[in-house]
N, C-alpha and C positions, 0 to 999 in steps of 0.2 A: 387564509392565504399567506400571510406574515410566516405563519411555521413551516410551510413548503418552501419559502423564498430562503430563509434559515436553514434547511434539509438540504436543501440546492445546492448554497453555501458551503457547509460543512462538506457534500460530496465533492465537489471544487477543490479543495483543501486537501481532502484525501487523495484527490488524482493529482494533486502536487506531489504529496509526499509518496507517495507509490510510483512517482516516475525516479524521484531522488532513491529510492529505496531500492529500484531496477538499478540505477547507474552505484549505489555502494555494493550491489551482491555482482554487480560486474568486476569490480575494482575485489571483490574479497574469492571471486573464483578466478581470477586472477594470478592473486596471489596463492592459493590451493593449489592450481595446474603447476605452478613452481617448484611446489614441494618444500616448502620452509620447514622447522622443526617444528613448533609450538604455531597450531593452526585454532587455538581455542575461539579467539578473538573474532575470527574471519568465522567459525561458523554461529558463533552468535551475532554475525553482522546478517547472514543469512537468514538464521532463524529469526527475526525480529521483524528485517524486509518481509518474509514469509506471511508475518500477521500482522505487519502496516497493509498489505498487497490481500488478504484475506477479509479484514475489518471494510479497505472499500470496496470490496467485490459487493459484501453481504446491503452494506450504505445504498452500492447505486440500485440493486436489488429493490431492498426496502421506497427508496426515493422513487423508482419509477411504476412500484406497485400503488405507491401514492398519489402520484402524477395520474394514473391511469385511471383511480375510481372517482379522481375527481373534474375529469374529460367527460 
């Protein structure tokens, strides 16, 4: 039980950062719709959001396939 409360946790964590991760690809398409010169920056803010917002897709997955066999 200790390691699901820790699984929990961790997914907790991630739905922090994948909301932060939502509010920087908003802020970096943003600035994209403006048309700057040098957009490298803003789509690596994307790409990264991308697979923080990926990693906890797959977390709460994992954690509720957990939760379930042990219901």
């Amino acid at each position: 039980m200790p390691a699901l409360k820790t699984q929990v946790r961790l997914t907790m964590a991630l739905a922090v950062l994948s909301l932060i991760a939502g509010v920087f690809s908003h802020l970096a398409l943003t600035d994209i719709s403006h048309g700057g010169e040098d957009l490298t920056q803003e789509w690596m803010v994307l790409q990264f959001s991308a697979l923080v917002i990926l990693i906890f897709i797959v977390m709460v997955l994992l954690t509720l396939n957990r939760v379930i066999r042990q219901l």
